[in-house]
C-alpha positions in Angstrom: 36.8 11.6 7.0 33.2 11.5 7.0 31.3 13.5 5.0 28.0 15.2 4.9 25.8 13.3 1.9 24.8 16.5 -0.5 21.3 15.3 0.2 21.6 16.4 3.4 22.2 20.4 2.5 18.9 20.7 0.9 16.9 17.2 0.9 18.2 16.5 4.0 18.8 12.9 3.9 19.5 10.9 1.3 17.5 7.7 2.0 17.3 4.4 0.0 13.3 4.6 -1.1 13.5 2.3 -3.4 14.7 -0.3 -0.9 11.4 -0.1 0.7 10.4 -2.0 -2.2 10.9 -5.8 -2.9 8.3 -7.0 -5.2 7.7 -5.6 -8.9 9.2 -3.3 -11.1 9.4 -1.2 -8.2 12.9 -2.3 -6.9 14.4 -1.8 -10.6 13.3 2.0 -10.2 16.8 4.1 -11.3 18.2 0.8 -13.3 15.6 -1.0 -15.4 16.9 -2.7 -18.5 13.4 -3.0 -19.5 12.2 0.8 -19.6 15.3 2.7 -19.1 16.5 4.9 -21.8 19.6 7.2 -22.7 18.5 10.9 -24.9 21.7 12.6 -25.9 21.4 16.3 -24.9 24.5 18.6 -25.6 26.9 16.4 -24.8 25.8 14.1 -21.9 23.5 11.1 -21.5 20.2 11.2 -19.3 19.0 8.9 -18.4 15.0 8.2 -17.8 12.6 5.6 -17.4 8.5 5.6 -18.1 5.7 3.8 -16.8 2.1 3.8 -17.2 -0.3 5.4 -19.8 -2.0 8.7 -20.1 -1.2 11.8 -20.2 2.7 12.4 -19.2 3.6 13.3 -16.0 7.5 14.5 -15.4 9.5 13.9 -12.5 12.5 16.2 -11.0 14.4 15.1 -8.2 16.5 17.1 -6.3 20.3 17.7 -5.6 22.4 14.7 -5.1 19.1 12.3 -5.8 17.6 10.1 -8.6 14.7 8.2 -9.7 14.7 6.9 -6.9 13.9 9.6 -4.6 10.7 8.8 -5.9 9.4 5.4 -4.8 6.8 6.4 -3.1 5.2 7.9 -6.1 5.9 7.0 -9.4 4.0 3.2 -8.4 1.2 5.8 -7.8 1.3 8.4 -10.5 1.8 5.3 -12.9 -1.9 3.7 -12.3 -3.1 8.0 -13.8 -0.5 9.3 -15.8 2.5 8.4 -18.2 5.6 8.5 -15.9 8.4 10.1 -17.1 11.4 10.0 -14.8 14.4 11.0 -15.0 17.9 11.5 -13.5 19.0 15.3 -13.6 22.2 15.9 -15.6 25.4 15.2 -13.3 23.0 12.6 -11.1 22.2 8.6 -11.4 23.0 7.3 -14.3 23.3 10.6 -16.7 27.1 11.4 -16.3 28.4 14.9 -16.7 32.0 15.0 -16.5 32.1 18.5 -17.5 32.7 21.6 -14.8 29.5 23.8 -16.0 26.5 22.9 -14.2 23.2 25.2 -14.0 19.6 24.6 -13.2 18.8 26.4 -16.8 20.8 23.6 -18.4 18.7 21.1 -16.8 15.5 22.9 -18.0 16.6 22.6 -21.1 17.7 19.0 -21.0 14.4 18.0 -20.3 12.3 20.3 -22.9 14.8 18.5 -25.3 14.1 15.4 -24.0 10.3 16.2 -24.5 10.9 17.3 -28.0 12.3 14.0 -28.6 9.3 12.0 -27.0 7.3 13.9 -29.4 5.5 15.7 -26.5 3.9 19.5 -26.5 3.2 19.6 -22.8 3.1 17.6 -19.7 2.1 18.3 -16.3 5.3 18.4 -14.5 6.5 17.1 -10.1 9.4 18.5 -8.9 11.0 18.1 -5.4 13.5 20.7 -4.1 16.3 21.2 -6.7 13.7 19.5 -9.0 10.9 22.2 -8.3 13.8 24.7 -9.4 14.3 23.1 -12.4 10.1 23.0 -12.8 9.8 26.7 -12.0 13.0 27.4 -14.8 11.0 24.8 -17.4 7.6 26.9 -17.1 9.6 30.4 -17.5 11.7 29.2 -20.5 9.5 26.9 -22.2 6.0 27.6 -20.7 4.0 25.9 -23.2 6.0 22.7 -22.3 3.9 22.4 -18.8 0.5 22.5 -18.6 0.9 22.3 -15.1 3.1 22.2 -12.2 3.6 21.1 -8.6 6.7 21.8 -6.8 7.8 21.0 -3.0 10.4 22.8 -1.5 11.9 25.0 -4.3 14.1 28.3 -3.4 14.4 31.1 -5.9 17.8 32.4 -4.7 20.9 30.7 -2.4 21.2 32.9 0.4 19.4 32.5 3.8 16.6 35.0 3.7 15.3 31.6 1.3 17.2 28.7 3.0 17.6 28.0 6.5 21.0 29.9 7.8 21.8 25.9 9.1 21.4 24.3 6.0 23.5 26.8 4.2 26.1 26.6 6.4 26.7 22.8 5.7 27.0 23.4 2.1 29.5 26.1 3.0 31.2 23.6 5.2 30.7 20.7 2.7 32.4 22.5 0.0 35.7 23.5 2.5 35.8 19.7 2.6 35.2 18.7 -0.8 37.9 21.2 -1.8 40.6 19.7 0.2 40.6 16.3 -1.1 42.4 14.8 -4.3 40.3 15.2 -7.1 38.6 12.0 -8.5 35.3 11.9 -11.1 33.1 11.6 -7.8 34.9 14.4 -5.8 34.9 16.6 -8.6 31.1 15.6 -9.2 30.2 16.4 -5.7 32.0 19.6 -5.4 29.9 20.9 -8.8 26.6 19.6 -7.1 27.4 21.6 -4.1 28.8 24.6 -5.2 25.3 24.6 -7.5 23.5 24.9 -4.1 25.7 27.6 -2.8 25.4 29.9 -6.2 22.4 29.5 -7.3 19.0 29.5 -8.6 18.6 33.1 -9.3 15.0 33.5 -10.0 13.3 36.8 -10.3 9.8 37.6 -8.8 9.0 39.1 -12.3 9.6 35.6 -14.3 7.8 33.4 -11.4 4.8 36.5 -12.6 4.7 35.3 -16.0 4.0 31.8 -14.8 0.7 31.2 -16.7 0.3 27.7 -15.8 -1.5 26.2 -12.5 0.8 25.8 -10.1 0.5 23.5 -6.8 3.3 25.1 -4.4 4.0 22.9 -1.3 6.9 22.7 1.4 6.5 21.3 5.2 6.3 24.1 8.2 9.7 23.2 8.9 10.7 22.9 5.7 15.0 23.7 5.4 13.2 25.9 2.7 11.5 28.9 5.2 8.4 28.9 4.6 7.7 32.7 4.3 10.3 31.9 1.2 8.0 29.2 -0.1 4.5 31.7 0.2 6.3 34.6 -1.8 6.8 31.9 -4.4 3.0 31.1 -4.1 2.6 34.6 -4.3 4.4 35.7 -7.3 2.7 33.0 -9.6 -0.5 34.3 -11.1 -2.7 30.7 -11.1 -1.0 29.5 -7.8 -2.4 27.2 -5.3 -0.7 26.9 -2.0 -0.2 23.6 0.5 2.3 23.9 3.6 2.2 20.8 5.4 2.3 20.3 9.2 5.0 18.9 11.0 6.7 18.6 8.4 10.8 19.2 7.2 11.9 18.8 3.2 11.0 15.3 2.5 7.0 16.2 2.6 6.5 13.6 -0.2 7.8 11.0 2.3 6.3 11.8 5.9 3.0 12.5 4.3 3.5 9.9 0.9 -0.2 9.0 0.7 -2.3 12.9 1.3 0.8 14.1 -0.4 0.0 11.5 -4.0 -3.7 12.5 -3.5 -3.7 15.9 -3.7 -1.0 16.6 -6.1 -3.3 14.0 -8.5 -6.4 15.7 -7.6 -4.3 19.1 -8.8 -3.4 17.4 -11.6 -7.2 15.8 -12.5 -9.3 19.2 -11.5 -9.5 22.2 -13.5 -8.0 25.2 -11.3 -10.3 27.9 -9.6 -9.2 31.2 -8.8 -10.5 32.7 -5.6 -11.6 36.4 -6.2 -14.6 38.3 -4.5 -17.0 36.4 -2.9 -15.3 32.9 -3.5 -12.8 34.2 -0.5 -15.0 33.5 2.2 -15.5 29.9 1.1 
């Protein structure tokens, strides 16, 4: 039977980036012997690689994904920032053959694996499960991120956030999933999807005590709606806001070089609120 990749119910696709790469460290992203790393984090392995110097710069992909999903930028961020990325609990090389699975157990992976690079704060990426994970990282250990940009993040499952397609393929995927005989992998895909189904469950009051800047972005046709994706923009106090046009889930793709220069110029410029008179600039 063919099955739907779990990319596909909220990254969409899950393409090969880092094949677009044959020279360099860059096709050894997600497996170099050189920089890769294992932290041991209540009971698992994750697994993360660095690159660069400067002040640290995290990664998050999204569900199903890896280091790799991040090809396109980590060659980028590399030349301003320290790189630290790193595959999610249950994804690439960090195993998890356990049947819990949450996004706040991820946040808390990676302020543990912070703690263990001997690291106060970082400015933070996260794509789509990974700006989740971002949002939960800033609302559970806020002075961990000094500041954050997240594409394509959802604060709840259901389809007033996601679009009512989208959901329906995890619905479907999971009906699937759940017929076949359980192996390590089956069972691992069943816990990724069945994590996109449930949850996050983020409040509007926690994204309010956000105090961080915050760069919130998704694409006008985003499988994230994007009246979901300005509520979020909303709801954080130092928020800037960036929908792209033309645009689905994989905005850090289609638009890989506007999309690296803005989030660095986020990253390098000190935030401005707009209030008053600074509105009709």
């Amino acid at each position: 039977m063919k099955f739907i990749q779990l990319i596909l119910l909220i990254l969409l696709f899950n393409y090969s980036y880092s094949q677009k790469f044959n020279s360099g460290w860059n096709k050894k992203l997600g497996n170099n012997s050189v920089t890769g790393k294992y932290f041991s984090s209540r009971g698992i392995q994750l697994y993360y690689e660095t690159y660069g110097k400067g002040t640290p710069l995290l990664f998050l992909h999204g569900n199903g994904g890896s280091i790799n999903d991040f090809a396109y930028q980590i060659p980028y961020f590399a030349k301003h920032f320290k790189v630290i990325a790193v595959d999610s609990r249950a994804h690439g090389n960090s195993t998890d053959s356990r049947d819990s699975l949450s996004y706040e157990m991820m946040a808390d992976d990676f302020n543990a694996l912070l703690d263990s690079l001997h690291l106060d704060s970082c400015y933070v990426l996260g794509w789509s499960d990974g700006g989740i994970v971002g949002l939960l990282l800033s609302i559970r250990h806020p002075e961990k991120v000094k500041k954050l940009a997240i594409t394509g993040a959802n604060l709840w499952p259901d389809t007033s956030a996601v679009d009512p397609w989208a959901y329906q393929q995890t619905v479907s995927e999971i009906d699937s999933l759940s017929k076949l005989p359980v192996t390590p992998e089956i069972k691992n895909k069943l816990k990724l999807a069945k994590l996109l189904l449930h949850e996050p469950h983020i409040s509007i009051q926690q994204l309010n005590t956000i105090t961080c800047p915050t760069l919130v972005m998704a694409g006008d046709h985003d499988v994230i709606l994007p009246k979901h994706t300005l509520l979020i923009a909303e709801s954080i106090p130092r928020s800037t806001l960036w929908i792209l046009p033309n645009c689905g889930h994989a905005t850090l793709i289609r638009y890989k070089d506007a999309f690296n220069s803005n989030v660095n110029t986020f990253f390098k410029n000190t935030f401005h609120p707009f209030s008053g008179k600074d509105r009709f600039y």
